[in-house]
C-alpha positions in Angstrom: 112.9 28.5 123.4 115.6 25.5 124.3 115.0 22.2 122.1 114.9 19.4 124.1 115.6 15.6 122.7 112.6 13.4 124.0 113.0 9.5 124.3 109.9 7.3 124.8 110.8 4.3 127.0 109.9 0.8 128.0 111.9 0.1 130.9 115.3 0.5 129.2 114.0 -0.1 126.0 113.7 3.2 123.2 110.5 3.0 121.6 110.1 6.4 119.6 112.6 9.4 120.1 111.3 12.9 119.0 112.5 16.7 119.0 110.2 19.7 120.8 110.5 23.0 122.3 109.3 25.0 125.1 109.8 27.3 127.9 110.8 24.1 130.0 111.3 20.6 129.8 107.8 19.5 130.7 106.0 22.2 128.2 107.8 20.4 125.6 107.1 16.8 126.7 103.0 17.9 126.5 103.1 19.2 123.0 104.4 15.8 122.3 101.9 13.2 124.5 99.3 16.1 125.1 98.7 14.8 128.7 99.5 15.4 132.1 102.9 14.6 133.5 104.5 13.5 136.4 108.0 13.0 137.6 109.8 11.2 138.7 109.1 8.3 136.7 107.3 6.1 138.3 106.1 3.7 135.4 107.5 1.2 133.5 106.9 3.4 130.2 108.5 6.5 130.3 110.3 9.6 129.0 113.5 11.0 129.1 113.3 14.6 128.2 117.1 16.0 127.6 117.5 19.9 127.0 120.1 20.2 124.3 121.8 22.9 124.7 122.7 22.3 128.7 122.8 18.8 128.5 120.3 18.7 131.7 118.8 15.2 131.7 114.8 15.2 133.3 112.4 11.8 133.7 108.9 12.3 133.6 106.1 9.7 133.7 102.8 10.1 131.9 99.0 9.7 132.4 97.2 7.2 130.8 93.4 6.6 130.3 92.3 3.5 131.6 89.5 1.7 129.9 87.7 -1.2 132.0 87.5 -4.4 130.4 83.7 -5.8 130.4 
């Protein structure tokens, strides 16, 4: 399976970078956030997902769980 290099963004800021495979880019992005994706990015936090070996660069946005404040 490729090995993609996945960087955790604020805006253009790096905030955590980690390593994953899977069959494709987005496969390897879940096993790192374990939610659901979308792309392209359309939040200020995002991730840049970059398979290795091709050098193909992909930028996904993810779900979050909002809790209403009381």
């Amino acid at each position: 399976m490729p090995r993609y290099q996945i960087d955790e963004m604020d805006g253009d800021e790096l905030l955590a970078s980690h390593v994953a495979s899977g069959a494709t880019a987005l496969e390897a992005l879940r096993k790192i956030t374990g939610k659901t994706t979308w792309t392209p990015a359309l939040r200020n936090r995002w991730f840049r997902v970059v398979d290795e070996s091709e050098g193909h660069v992909f930028e996904y946005s993810v779900a979050h769980d909002f809790t209403p404040r009381r």
